[in-house]
PyMOL commands that place a pseudoatom at each C-alpha (Angstrom):
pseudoatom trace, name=CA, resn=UNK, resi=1, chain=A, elem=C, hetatm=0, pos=[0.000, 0.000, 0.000]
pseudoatom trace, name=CA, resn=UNK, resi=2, chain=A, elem=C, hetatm=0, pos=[0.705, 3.555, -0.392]
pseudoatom trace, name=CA, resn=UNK, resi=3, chain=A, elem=C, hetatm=0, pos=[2.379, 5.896, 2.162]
pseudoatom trace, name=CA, resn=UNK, resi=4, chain=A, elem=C, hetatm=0, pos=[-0.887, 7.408, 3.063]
pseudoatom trace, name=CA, resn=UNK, resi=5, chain=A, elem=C, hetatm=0, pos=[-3.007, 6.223, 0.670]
pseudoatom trace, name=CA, resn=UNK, resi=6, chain=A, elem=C, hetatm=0, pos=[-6.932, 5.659, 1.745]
pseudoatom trace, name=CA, resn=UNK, resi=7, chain=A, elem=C, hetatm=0, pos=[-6.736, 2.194, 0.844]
pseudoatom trace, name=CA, resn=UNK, resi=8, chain=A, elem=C, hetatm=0, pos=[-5.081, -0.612, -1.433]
pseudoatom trace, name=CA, resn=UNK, resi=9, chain=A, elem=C, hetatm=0, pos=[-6.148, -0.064, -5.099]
pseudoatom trace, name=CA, resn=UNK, resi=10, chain=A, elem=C, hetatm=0, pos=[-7.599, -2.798, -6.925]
pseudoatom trace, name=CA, resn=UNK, resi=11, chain=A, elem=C, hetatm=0, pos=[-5.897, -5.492, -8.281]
pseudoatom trace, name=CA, resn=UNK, resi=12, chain=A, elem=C, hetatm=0, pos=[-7.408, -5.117, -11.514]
pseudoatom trace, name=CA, resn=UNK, resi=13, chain=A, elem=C, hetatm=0, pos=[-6.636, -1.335, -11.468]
pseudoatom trace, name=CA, resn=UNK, resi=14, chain=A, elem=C, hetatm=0, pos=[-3.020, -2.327, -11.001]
pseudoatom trace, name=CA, resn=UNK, resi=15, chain=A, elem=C, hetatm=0, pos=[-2.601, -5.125, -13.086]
pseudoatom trace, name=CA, resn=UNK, resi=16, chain=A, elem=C, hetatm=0, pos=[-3.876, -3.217, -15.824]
pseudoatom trace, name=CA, resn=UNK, resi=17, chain=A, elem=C, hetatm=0, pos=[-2.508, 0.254, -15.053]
pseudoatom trace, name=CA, resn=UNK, resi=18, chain=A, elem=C, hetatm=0, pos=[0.464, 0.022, -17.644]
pseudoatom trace, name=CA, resn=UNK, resi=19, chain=A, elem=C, hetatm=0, pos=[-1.967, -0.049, -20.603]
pseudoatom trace, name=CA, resn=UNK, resi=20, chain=A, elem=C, hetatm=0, pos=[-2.237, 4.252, -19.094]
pseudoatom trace, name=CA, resn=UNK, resi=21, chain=A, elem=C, hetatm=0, pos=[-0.169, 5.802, -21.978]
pseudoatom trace, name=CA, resn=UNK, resi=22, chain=A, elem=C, hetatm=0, pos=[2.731, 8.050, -20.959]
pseudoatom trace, name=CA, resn=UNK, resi=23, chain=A, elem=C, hetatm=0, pos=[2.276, 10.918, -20.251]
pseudoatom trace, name=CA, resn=UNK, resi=24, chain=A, elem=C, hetatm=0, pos=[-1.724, 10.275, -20.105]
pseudoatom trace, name=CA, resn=UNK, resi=25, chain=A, elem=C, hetatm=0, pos=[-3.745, 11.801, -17.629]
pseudoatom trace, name=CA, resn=UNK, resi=26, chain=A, elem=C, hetatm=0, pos=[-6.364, 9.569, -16.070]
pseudoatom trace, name=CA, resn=UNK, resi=27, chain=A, elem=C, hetatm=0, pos=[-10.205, 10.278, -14.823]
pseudoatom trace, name=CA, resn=UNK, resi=28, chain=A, elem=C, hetatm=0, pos=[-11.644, 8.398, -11.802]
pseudoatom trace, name=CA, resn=UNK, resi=29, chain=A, elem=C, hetatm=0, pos=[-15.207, 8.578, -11.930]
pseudoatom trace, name=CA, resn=UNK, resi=30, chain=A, elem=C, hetatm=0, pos=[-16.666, 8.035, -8.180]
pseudoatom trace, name=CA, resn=UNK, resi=31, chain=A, elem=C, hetatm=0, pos=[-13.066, 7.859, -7.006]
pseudoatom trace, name=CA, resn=UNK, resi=32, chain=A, elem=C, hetatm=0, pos=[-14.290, 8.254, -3.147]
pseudoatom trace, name=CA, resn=UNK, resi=33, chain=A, elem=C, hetatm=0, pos=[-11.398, 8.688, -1.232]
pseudoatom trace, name=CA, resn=UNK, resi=34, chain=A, elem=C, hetatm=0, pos=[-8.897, 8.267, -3.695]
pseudoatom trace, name=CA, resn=UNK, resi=35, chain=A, elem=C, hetatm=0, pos=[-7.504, 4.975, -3.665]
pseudoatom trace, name=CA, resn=UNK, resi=36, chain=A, elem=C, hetatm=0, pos=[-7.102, 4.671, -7.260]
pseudoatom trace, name=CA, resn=UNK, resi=37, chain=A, elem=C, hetatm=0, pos=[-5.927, 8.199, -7.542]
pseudoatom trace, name=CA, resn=UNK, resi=38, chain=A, elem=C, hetatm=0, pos=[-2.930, 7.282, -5.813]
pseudoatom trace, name=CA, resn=UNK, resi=39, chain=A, elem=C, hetatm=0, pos=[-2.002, 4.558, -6.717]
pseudoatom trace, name=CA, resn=UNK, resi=40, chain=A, elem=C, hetatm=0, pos=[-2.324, 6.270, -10.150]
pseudoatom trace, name=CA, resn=UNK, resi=41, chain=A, elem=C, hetatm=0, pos=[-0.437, 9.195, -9.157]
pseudoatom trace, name=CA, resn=UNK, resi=42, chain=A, elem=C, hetatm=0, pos=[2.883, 7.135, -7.614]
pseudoatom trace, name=CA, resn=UNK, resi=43, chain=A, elem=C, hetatm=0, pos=[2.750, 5.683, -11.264]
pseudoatom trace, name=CA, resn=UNK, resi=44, chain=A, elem=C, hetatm=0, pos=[3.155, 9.518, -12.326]
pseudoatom trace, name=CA, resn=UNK, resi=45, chain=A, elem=C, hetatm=0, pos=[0.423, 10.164, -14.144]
pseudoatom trace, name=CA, resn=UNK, resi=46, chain=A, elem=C, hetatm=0, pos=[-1.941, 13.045, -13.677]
pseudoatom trace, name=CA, resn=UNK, resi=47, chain=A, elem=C, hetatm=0, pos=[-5.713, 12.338, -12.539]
pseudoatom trace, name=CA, resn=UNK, resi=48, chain=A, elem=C, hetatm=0, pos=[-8.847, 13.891, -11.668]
pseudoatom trace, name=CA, resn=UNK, resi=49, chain=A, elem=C, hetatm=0, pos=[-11.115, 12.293, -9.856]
pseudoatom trace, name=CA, resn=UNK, resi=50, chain=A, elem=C, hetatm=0, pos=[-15.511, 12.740, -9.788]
pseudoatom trace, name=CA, resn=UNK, resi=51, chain=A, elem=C, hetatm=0, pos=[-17.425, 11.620, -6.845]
pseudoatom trace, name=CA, resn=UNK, resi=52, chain=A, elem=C, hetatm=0, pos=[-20.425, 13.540, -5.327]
pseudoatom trace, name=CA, resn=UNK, resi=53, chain=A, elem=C, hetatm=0, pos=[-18.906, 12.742, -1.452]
pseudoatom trace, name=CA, resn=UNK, resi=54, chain=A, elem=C, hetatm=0, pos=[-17.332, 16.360, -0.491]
pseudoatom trace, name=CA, resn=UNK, resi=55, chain=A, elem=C, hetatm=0, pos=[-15.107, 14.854, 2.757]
pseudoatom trace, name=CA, resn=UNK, resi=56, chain=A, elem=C, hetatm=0, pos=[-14.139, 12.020, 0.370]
pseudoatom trace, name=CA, resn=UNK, resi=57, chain=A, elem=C, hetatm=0, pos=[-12.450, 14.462, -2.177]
pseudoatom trace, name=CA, resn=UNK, resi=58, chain=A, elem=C, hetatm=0, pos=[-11.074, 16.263, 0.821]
pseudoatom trace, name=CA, resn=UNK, resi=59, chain=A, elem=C, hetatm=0, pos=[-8.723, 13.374, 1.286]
pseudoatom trace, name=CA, resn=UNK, resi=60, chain=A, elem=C, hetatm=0, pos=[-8.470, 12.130, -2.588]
pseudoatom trace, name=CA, resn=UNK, resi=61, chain=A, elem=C, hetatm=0, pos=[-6.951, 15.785, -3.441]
pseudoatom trace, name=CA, resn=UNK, resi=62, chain=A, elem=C, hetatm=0, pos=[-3.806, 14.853, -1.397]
pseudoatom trace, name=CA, resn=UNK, resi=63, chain=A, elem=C, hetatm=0, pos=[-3.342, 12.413, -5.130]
pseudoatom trace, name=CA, resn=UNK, resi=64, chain=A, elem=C, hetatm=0, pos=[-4.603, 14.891, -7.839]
pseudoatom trace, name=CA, resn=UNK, resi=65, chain=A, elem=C, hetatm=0, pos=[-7.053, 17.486, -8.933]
pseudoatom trace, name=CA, resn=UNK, resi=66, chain=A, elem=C, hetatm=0, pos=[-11.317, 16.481, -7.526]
pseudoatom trace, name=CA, resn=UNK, resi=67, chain=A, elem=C, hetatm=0, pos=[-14.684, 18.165, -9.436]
pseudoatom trace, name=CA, resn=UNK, resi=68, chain=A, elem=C, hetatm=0, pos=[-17.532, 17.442, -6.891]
pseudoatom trace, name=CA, resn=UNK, resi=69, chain=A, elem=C, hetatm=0, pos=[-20.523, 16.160, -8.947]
pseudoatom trace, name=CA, resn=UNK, resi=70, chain=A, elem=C, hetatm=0, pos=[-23.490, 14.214, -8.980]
pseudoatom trace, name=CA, resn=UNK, resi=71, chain=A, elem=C, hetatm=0, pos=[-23.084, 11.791, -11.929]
pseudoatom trace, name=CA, resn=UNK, resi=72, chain=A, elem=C, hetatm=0, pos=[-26.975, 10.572, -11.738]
pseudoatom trace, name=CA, resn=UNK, resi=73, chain=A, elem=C, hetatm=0, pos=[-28.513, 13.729, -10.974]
pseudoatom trace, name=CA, resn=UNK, resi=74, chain=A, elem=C, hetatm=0, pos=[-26.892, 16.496, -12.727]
pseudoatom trace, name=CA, resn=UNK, resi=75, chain=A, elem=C, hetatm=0, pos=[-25.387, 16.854, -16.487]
pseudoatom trace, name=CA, resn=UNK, resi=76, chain=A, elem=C, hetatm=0, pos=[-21.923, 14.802, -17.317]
pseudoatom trace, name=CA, resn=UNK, resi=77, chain=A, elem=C, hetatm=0, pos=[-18.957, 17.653, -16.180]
pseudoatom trace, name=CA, resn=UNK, resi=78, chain=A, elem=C, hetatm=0, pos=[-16.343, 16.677, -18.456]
pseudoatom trace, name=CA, resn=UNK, resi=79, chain=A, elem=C, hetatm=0, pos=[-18.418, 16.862, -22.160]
pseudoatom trace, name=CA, resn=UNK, resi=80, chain=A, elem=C, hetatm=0, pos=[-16.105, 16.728, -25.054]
pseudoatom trace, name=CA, resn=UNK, resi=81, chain=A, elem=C, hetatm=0, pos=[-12.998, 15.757, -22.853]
pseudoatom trace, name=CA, resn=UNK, resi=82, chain=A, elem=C, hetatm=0, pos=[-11.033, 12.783, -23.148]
pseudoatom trace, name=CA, resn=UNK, resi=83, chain=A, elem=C, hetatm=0, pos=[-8.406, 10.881, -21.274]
pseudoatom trace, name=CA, resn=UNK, resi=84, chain=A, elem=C, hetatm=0, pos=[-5.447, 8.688, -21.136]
pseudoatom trace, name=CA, resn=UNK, resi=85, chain=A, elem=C, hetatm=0, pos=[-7.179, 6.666, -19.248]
pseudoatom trace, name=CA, resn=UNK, resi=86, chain=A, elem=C, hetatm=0, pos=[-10.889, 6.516, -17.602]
pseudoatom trace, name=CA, resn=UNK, resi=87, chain=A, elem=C, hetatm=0, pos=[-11.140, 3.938, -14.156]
pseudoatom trace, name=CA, resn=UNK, resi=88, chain=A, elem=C, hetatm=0, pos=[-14.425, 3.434, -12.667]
pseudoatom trace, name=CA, resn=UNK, resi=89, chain=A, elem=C, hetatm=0, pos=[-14.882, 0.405, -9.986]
pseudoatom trace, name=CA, resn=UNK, resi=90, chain=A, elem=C, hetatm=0, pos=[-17.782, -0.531, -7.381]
pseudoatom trace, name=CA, resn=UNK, resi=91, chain=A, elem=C, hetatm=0, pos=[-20.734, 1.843, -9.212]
pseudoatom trace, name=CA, resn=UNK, resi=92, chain=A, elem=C, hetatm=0, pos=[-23.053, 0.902, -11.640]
pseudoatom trace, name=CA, resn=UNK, resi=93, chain=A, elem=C, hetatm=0, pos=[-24.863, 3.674, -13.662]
pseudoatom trace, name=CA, resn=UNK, resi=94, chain=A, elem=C, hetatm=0, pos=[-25.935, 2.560, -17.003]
pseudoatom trace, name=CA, resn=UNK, resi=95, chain=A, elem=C, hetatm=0, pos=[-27.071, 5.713, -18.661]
pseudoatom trace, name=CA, resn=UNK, resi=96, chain=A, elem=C, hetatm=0, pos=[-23.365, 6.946, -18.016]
pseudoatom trace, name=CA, resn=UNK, resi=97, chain=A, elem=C, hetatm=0, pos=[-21.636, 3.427, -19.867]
pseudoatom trace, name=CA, resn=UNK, resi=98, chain=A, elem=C, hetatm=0, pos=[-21.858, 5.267, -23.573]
pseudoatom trace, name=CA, resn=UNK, resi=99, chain=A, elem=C, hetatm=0, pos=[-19.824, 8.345, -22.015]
pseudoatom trace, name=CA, resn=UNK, resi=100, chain=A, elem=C, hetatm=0, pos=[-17.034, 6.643, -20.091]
pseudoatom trace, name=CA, resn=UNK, resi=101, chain=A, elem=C, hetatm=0, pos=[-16.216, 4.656, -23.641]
pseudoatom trace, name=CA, resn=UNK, resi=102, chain=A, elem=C, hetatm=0, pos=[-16.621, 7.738, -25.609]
pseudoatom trace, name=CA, resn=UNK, resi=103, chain=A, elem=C, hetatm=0, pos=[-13.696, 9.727, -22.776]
pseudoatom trace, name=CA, resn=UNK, resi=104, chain=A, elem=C, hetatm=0, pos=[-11.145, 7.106, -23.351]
pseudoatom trace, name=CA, resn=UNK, resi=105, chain=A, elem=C, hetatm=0, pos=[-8.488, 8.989, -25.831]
pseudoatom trace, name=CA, resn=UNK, resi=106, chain=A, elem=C, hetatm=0, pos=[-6.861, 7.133, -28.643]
pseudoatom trace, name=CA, resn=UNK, resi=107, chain=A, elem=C, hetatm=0, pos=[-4.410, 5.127, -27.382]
pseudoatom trace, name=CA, resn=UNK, resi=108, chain=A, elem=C, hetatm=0, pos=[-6.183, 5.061, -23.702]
pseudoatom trace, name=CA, resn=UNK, resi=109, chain=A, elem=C, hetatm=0, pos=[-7.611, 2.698, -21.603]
pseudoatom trace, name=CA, resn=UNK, resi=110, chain=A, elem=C, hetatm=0, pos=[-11.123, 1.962, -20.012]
pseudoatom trace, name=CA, resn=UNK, resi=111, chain=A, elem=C, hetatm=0, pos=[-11.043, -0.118, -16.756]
pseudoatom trace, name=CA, resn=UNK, resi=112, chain=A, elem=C, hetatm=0, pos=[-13.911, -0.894, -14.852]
pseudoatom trace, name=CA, resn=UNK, resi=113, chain=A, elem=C, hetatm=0, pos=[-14.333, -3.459, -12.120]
pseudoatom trace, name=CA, resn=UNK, resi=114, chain=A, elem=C, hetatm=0, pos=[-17.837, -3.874, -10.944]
pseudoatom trace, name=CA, resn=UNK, resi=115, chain=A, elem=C, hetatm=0, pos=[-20.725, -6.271, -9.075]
pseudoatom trace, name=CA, resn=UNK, resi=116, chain=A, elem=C, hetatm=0, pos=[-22.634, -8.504, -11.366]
pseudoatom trace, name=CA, resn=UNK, resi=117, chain=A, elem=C, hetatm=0, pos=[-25.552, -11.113, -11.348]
pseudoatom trace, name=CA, resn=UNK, resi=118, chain=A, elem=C, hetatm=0, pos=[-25.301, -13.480, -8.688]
pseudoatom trace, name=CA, resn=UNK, resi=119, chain=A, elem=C, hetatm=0, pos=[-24.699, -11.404, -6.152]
pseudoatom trace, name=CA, resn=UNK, resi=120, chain=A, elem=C, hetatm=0, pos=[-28.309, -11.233, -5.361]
pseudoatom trace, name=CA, resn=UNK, resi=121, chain=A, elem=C, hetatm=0, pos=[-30.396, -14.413, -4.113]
pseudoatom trace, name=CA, resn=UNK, resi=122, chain=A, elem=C, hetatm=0, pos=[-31.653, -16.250, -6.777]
pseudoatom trace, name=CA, resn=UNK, resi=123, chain=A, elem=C, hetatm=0, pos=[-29.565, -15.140, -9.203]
pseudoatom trace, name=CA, resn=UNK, resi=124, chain=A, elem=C, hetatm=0, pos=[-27.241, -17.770, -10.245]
pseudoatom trace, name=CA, resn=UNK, resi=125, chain=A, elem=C, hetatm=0, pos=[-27.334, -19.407, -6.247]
pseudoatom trace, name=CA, resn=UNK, resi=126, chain=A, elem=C, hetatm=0, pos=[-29.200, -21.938, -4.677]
pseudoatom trace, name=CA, resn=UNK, resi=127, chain=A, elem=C, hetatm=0, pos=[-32.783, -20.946, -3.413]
pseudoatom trace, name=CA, resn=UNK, resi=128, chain=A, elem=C, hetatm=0, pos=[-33.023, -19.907, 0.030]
pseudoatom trace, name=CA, resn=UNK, resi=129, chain=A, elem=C, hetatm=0, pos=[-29.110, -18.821, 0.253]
pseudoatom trace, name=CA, resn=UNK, resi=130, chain=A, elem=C, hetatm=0, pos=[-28.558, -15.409, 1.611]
pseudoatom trace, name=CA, resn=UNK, resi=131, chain=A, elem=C, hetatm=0, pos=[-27.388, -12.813, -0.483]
pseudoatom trace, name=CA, resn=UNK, resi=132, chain=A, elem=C, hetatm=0, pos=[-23.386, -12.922, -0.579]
pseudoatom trace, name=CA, resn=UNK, resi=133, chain=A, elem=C, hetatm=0, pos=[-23.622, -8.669, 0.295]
pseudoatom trace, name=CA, resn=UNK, resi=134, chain=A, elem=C, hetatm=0, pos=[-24.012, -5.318, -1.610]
pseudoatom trace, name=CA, resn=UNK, resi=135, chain=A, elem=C, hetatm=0, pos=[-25.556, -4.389, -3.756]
pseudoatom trace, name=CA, resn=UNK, resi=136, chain=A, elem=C, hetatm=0, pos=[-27.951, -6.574, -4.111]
pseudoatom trace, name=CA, resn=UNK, resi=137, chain=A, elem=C, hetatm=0, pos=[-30.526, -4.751, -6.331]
pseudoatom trace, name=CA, resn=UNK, resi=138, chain=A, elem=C, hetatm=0, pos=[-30.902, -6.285, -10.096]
pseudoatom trace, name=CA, resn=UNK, resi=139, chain=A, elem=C, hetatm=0, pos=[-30.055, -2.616, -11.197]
pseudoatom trace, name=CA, resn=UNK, resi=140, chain=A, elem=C, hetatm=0, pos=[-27.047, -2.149, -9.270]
pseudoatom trace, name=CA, resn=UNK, resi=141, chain=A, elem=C, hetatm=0, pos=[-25.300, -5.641, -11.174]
pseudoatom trace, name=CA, resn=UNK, resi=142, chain=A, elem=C, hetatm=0, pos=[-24.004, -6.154, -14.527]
pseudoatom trace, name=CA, resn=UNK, resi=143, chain=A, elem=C, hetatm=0, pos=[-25.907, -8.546, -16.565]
pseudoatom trace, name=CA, resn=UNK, resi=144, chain=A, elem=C, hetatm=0, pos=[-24.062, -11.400, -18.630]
pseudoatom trace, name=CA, resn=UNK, resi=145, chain=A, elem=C, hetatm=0, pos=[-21.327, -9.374, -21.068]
pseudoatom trace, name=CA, resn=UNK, resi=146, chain=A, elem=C, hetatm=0, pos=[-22.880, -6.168, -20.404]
pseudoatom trace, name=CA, resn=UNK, resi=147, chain=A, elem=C, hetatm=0, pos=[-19.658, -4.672, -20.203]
pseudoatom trace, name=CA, resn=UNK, resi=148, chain=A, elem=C, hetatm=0, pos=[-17.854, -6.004, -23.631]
pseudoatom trace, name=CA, resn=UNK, resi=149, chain=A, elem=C, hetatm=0, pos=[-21.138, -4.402, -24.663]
pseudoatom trace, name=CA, resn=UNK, resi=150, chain=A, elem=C, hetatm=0, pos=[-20.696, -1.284, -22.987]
pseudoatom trace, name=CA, resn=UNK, resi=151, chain=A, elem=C, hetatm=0, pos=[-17.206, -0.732, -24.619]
pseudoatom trace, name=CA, resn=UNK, resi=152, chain=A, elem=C, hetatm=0, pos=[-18.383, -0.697, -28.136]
pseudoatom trace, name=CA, resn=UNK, resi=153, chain=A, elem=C, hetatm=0, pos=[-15.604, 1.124, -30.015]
pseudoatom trace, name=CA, resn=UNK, resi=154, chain=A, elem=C, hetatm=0, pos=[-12.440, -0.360, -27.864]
pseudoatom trace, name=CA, resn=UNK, resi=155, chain=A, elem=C, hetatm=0, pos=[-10.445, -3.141, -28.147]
pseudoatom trace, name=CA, resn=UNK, resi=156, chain=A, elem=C, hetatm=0, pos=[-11.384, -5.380, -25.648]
pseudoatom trace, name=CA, resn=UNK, resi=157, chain=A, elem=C, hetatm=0, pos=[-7.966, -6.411, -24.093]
pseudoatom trace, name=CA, resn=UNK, resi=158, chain=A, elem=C, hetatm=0, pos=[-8.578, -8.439, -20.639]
pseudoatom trace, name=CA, resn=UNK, resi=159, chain=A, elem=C, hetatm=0, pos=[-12.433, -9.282, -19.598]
pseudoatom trace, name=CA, resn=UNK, resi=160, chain=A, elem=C, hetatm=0, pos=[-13.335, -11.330, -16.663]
pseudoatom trace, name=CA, resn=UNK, resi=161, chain=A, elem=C, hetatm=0, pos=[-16.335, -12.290, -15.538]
pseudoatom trace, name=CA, resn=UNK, resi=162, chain=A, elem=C, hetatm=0, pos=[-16.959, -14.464, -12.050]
pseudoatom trace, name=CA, resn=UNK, resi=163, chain=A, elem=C, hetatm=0, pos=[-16.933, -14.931, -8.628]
pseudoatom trace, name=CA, resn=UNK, resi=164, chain=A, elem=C, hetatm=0, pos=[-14.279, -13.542, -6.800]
pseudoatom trace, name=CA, resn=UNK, resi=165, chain=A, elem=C, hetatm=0, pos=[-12.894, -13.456, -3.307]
pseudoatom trace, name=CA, resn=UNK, resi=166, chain=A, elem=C, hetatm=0, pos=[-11.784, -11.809, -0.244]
pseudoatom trace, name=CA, resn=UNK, resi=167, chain=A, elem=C, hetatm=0, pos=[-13.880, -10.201, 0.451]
pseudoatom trace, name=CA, resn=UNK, resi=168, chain=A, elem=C, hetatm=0, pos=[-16.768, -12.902, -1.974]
pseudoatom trace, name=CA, resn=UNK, resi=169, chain=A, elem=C, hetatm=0, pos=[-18.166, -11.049, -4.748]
pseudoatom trace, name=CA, resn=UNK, resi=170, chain=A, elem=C, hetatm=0, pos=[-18.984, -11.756, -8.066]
pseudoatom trace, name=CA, resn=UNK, resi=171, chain=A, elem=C, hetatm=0, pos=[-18.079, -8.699, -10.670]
pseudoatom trace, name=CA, resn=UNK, resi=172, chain=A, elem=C, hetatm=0, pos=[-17.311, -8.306, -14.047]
pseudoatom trace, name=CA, resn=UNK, resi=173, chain=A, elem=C, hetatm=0, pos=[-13.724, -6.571, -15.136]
pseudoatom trace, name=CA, resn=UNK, resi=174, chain=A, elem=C, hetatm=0, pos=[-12.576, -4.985, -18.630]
pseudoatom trace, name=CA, resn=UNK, resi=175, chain=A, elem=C, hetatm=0, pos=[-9.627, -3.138, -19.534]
pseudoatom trace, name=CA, resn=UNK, resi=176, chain=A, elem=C, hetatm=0, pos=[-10.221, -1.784, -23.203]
pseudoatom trace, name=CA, resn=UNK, resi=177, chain=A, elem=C, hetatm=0, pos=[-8.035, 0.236, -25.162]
pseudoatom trace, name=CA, resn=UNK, resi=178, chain=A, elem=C, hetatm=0, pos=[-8.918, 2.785, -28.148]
pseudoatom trace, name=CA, resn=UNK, resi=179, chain=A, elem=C, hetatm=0, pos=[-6.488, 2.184, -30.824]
pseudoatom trace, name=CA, resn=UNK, resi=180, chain=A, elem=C, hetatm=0, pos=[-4.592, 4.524, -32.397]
pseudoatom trace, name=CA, resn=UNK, resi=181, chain=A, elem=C, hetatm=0, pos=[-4.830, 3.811, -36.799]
pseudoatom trace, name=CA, resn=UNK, resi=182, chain=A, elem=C, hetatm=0, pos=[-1.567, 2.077, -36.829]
pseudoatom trace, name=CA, resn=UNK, resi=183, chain=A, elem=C, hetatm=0, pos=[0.798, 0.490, -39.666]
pseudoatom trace, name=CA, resn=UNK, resi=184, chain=A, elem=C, hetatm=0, pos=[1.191, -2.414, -37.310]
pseudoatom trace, name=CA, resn=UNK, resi=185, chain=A, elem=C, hetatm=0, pos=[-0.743, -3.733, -34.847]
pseudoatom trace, name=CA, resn=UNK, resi=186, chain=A, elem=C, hetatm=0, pos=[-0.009, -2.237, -31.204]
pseudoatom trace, name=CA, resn=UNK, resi=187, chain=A, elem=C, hetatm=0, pos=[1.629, -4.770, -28.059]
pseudoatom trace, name=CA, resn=UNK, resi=188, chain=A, elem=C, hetatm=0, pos=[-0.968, -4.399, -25.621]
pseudoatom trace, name=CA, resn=UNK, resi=189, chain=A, elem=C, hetatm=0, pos=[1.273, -6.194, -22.923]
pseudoatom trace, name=CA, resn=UNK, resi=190, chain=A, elem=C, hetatm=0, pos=[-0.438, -8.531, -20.789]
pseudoatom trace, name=CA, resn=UNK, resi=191, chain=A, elem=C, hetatm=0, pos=[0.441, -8.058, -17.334]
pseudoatom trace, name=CA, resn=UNK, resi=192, chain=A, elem=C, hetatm=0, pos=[1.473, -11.356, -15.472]
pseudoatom trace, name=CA, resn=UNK, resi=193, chain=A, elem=C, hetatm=0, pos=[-1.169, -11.578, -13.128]
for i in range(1, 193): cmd.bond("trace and resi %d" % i, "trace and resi %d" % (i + 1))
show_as sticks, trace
zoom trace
């Protein structure tokens, strides 16, 4: 972990955080209190994160520049922008999947780590077992390949989509890239993971 960092950043964020283009500066959308942000930031990029929690940005502007906003209730605050890369992890809200694949620049990255079907009795579990935890609302979770389908226009590079745990969860993870027109085709390394 980060010297004082809020919190370990995801293992998908880091596994995948070298597909970030140098020099790219990177938007975390409902970045709380900035876990992601720095563990972005000690990579040396420069990021902004979104989240509508005002004490939250507090701490996550110790790892980059915060816009307070309410990304279900008011107007997207970044239209037109684009960035290295865009991370978004533990939020689910659909009408907002078009515009996080439309802010990844060429040659960024979209990854997004979120709760999917199952985690909800009687979704995928035996009758009668409790819910594994939160959320557990059908429109809070990802539906089967909703989010290969949410990054129409990016090169699907790593896509996983399971049960996971510590803590148990099942989720759904992409990291997508927007290629650049290109002679030859671009090494998206895989991280060894």
């Amino acid at each position: 972990m980060l010297l004082n960092a809020p919190g370990p950043a995801s293992a998908w964020i880091q596994r995948w955080s070298h597909l970030v283009p140098a020099g790219g500066t990177v938007l975390d959308v409902t970045c709380g209190s900035g876990r992601h942000m720095a563990w972005i930031h000690s990579r040396g990029h420069a990021v902004t994160g979104i989240d509508c929690d005002a004490p939250a940005l507090q701490t996550a502007a110790a790892f980059g520049s915060t816009l307070p906003a309410d990304i279900e209730a008011g107007p997207w605050p970044l239209p037109g922008r684009s960035f290295g890369a865009v991370v978004f992890t533990h939020y689910l809200w659909r009408p907002l999947l078009p515009t996080l694949a439309a802010s990844v620049a060429r040659g960024g990255v979209l990854l997004y780590e979120t709760f999917a079907r199952g985690q909800a009795r009687g979704q995928g579990q035996a009758r009668g077992q409790e819910t594994i935890g939160r959320p557990s609302r059908p429109d809070f979770l990802l539906r089967p390949e909703e989010l290969p389908e949410a990054a129409q226009g990016l090169r699907v590079v790593a896509y996983e989509d399971g049960f996971a745990s510590g803590p148990d969860r099942f989720v759904q993870r992409i990291a997508a890239v927007r290629e650049t027109p290109a002679t030859t085709p671009i090494r998206h390394a895989l991280a060894d993971g």
